[in-house]
Z-matrix of the N, CA and C atoms (Angstrom, degrees):
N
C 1 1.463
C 2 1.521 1 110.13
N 3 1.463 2 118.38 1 142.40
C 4 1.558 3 129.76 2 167.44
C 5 1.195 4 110.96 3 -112.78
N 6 1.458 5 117.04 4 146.61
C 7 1.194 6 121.24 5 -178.75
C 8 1.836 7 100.15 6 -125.14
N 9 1.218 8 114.42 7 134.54
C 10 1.486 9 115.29 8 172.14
C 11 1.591 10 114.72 9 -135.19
N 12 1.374 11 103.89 10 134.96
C 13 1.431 12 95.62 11 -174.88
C 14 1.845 13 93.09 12 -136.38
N 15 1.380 14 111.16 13 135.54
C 16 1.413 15 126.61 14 -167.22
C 17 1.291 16 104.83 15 -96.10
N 18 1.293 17 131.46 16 161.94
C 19 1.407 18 138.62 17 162.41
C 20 1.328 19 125.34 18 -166.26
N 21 1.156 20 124.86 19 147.93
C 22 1.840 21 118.80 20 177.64
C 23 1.151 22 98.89 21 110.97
N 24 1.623 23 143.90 22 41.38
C 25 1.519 24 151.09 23 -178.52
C 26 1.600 25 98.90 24 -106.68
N 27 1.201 26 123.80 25 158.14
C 28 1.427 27 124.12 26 179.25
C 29 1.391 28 114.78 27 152.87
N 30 1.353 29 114.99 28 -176.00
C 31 2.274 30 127.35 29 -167.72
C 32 1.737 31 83.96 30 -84.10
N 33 0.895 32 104.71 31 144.34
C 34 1.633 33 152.16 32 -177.76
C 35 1.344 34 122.05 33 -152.85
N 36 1.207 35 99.19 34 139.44
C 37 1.582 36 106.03 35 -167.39
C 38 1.626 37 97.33 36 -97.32
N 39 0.982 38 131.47 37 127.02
C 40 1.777 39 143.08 38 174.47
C 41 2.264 40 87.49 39 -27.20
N 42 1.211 41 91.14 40 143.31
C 43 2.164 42 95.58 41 179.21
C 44 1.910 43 100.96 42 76.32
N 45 1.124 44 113.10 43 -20.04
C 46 1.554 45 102.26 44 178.30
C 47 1.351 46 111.33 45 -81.59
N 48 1.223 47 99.51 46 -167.67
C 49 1.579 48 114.68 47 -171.03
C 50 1.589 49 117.29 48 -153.10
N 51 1.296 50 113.00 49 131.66
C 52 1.583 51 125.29 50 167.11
C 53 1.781 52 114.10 51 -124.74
N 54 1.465 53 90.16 52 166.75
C 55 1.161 54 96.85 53 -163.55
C 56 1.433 55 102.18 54 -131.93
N 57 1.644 56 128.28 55 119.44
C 58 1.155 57 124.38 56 -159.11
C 59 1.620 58 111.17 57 -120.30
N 60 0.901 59 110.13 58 104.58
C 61 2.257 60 118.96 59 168.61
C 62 0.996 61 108.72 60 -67.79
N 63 1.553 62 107.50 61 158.80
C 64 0.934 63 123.07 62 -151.88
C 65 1.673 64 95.57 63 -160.38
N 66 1.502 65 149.75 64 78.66
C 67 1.064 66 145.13 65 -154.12
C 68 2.029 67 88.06 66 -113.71
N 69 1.788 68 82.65 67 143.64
C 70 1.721 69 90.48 68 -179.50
C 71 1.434 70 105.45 69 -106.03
N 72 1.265 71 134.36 70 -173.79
C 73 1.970 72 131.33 71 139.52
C 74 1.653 73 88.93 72 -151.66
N 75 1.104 74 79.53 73 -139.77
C 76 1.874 75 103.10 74 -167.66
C 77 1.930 76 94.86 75 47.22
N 78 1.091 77 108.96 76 -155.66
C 79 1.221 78 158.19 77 -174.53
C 80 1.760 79 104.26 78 -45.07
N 81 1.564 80 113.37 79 31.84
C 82 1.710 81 118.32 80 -148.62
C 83 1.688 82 91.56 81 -77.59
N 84 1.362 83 111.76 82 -5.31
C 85 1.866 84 96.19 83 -175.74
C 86 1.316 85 111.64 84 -104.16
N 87 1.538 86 123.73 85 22.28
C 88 1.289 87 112.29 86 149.62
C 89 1.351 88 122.90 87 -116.35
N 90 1.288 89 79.88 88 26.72
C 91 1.754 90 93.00 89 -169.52
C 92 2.187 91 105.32 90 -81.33
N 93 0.960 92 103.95 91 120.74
C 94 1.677 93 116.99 92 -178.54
C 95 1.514 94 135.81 93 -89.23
N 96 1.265 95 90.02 94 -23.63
C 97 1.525 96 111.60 95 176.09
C 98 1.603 97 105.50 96 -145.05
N 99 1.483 98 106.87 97 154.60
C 100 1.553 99 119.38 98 160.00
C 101 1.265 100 119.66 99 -147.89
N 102 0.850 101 114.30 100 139.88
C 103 1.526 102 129.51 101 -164.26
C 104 1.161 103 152.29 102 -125.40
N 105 1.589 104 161.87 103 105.33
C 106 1.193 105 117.21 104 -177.41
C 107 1.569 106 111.69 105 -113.63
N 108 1.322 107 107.16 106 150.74
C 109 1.670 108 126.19 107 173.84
C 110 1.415 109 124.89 108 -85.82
N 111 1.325 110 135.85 109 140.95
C 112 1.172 111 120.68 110 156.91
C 113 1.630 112 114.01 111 -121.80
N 114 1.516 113 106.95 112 144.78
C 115 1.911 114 103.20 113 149.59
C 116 0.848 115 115.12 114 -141.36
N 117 1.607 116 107.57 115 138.00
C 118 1.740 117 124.17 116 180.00
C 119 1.959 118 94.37 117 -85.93
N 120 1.396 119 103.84 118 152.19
C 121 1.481 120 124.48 119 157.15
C 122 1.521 121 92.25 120 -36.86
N 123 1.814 122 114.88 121 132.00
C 124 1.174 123 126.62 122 172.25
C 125 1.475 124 131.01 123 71.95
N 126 1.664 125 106.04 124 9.24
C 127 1.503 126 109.77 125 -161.75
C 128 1.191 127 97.84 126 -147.21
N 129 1.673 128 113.32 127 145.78
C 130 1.639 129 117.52 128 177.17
C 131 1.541 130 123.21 129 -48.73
N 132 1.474 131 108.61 130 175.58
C 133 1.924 132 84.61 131 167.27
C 134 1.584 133 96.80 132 -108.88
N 135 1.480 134 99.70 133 154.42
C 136 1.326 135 101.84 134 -156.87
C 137 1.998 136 95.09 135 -139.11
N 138 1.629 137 97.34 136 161.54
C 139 1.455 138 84.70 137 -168.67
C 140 1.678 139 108.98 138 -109.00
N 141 1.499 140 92.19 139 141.51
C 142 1.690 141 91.12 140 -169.28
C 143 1.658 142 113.99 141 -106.21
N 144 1.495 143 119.71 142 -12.14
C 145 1.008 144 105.72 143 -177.74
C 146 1.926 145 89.83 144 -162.10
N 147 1.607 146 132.36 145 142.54
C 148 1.303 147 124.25 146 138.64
C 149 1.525 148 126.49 147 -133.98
N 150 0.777 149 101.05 148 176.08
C 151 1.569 150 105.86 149 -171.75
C 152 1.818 151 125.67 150 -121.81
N 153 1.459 152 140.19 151 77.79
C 154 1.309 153 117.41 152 -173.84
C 155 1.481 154 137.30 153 -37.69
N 156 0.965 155 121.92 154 -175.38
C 157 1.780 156 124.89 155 179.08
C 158 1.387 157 86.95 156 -73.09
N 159 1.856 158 114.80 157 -61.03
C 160 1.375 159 103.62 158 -177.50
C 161 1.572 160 132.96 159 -82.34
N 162 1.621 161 91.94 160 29.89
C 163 1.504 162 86.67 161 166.94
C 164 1.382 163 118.80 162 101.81
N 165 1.040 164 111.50 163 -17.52
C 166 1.720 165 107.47 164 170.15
C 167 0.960 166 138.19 165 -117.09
N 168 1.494 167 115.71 166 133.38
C 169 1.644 168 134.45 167 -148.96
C 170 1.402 169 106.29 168 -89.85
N 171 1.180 170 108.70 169 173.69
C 172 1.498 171 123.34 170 178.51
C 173 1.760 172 87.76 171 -159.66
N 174 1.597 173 99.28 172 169.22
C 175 1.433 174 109.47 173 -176.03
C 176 1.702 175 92.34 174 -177.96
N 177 1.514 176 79.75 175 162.55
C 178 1.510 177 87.04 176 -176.99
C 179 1.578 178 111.28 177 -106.84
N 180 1.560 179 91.39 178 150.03
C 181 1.847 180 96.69 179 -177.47
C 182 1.514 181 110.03 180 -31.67
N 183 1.174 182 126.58 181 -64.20
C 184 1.409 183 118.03 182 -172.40
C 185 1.315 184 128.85 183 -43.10
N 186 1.233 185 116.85 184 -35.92
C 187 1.547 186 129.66 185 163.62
C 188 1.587 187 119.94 186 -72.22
N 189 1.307 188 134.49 187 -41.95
C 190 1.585 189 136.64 188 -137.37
C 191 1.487 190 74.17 189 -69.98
N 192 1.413 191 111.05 190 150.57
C 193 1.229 192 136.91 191 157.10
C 194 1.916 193 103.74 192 112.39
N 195 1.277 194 86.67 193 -38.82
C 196 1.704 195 101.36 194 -172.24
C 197 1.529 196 113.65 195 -113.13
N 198 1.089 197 132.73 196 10.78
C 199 1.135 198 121.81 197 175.76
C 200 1.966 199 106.82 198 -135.95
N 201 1.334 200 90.29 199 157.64
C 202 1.824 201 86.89 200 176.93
C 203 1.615 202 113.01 201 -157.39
N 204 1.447 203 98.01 202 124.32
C 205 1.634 204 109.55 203 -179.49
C 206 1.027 205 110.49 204 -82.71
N 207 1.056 206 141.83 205 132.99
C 208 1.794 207 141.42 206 174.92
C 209 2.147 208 99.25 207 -133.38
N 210 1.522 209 83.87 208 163.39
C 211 1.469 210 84.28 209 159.05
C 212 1.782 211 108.55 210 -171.98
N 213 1.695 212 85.98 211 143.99
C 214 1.780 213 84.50 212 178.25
C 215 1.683 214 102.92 213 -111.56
N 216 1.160 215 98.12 214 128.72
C 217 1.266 216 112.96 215 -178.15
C 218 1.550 217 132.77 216 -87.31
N 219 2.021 218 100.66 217 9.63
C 220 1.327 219 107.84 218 173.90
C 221 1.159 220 98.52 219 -99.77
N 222 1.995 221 134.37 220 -9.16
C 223 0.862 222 110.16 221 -161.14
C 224 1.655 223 98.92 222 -119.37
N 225 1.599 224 103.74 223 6.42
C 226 1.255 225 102.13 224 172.29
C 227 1.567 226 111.47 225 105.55
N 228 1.327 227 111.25 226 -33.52
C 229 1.297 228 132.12 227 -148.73
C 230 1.614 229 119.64 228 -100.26
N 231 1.326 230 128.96 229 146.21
C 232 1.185 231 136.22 230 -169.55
C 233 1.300 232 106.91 231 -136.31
N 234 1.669 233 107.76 232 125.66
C 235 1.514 234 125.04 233 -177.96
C 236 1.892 235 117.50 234 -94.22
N 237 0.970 236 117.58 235 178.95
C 238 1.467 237 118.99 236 161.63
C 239 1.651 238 91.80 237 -171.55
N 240 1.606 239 113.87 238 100.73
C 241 1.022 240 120.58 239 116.56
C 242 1.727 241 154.91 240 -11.37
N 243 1.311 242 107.00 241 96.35
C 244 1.247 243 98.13 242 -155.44
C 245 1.922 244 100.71 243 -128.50
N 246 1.637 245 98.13 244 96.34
C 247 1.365 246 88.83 245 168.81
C 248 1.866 247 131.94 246 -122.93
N 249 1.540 248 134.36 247 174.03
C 250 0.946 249 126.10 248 -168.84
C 251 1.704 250 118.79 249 61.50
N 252 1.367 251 118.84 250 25.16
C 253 1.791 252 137.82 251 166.47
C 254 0.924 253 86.34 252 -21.23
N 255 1.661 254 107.78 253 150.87
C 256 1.534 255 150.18 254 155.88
C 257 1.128 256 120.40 255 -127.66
N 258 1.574 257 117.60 256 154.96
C 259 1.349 258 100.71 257 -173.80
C 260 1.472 259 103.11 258 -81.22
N 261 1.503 260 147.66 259 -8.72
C 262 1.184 261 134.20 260 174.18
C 263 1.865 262 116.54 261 -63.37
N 264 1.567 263 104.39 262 -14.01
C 265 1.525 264 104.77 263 172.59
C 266 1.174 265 125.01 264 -77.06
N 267 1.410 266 108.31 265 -0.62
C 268 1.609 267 118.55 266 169.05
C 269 1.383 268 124.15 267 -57.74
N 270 1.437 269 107.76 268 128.64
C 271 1.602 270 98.54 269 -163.87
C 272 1.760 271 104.51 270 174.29
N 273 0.823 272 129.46 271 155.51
C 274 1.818 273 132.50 272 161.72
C 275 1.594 274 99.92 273 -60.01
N 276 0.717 275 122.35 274 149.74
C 277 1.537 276 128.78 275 -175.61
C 278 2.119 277 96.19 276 -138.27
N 279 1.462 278 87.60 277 131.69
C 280 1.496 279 94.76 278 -177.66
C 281 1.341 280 130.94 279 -135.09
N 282 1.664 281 143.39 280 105.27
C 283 1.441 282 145.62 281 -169.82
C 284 1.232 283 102.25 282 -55.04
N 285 1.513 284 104.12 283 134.91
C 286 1.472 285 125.03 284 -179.96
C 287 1.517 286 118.65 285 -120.76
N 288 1.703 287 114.60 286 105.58
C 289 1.824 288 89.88 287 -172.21
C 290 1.750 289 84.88 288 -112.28
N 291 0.773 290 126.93 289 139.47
C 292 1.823 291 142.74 290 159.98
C 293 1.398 292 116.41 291 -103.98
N 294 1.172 293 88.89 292 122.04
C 295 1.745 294 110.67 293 -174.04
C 296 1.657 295 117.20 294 -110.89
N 297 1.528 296 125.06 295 71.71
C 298 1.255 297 148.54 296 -178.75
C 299 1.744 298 106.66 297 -43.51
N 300 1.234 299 131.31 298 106.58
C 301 1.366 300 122.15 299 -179.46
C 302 1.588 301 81.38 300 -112.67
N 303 1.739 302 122.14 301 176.97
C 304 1.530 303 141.89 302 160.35
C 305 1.770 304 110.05 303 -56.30
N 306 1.750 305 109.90 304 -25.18
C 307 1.150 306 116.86 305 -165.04
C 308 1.206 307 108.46 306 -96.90
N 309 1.347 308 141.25 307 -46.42
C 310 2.006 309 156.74 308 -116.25
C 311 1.558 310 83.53 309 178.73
N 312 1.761 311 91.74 310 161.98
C 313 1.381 312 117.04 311 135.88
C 314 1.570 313 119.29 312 -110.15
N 315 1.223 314 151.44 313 161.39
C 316 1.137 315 138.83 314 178.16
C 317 1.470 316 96.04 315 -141.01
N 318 1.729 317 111.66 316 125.97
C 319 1.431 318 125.52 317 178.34
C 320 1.693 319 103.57 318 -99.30
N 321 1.241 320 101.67 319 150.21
C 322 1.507 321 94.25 320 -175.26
C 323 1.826 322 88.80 321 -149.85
N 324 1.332 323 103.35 322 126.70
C 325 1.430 324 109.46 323 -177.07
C 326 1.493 325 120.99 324 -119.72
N 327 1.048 326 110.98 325 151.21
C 328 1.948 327 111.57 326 -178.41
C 329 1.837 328 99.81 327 -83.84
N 330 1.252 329 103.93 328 -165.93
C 331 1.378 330 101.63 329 -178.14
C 332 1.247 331 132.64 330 -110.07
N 333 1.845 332 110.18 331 3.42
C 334 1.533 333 99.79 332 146.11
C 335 1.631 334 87.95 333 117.02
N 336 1.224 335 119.28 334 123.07
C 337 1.759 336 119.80 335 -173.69
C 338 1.766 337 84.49 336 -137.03
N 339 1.604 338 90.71 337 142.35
C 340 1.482 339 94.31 338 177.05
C 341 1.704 340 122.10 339 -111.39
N 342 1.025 341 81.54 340 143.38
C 343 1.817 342 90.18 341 -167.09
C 344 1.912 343 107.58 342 -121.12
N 345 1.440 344 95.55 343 112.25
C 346 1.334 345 114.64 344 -163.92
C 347 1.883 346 104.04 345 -113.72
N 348 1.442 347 104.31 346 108.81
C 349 1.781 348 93.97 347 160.91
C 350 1.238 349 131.28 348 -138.24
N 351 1.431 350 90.58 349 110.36
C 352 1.626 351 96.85 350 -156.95
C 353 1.994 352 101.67 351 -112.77
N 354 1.127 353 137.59 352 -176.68
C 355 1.670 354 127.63 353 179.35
C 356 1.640 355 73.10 354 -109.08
């Protein structure tokens, strides 16, 4: 089992910037992927940024340039950087750890911090 709990969601002014955690426990070394998700009111959840064990990210067009996944791995924890906001980035924003076995994948999600940027 993984446990993820998010934090650092909140009002932003459109050009600002937040910075969103993402802390793991349980079971964090079979963890394969990390991630974060977003969904706006009326829209799928969709993925905005992940990160491998070994380190390499992917992100989605809407973000590259302005957004950044990092992670420190003494503290367990996974960031996403979020600069130059729009109001289309408005949305619940959600930690994603994926746990790849030969058999399943198993998604395990935190509970979702909301990130609002409105003037």
């Amino acid at each position: 089992q993984v446990q993820l709990v998010e934090s650092g969601g909140g009002l932003v002014q459109p050009g600002g910037s937040l910075r969103l955690s993402c802390a793991a426990s349980g079971s964090i070394f079979s963890i394969n992927v990390m991630g974060w998700y977003r969904q706006a009111p009326g829209k799928q959840r969709e993925l905005v940024a992940a990160i491998t064990s070994g380190g390499m990210t992917n992100y989605a067009d809407s973000v590259k340039g302005r957004f950044t996944i990092s992670r420190d791995n003494a503290k367990n924890t996974v960031y996403l950087q979020m600069n130059s906001l729009k109001p289309e980035d408005t949305a619940v924003y959600y930690c994603n750890g994926r746990v790849a076995t030969p058999l399943r994948v198993y998604d395990y999600w935190g509970q979702g911090t909301q990130v609002t940027v409105s003037s």
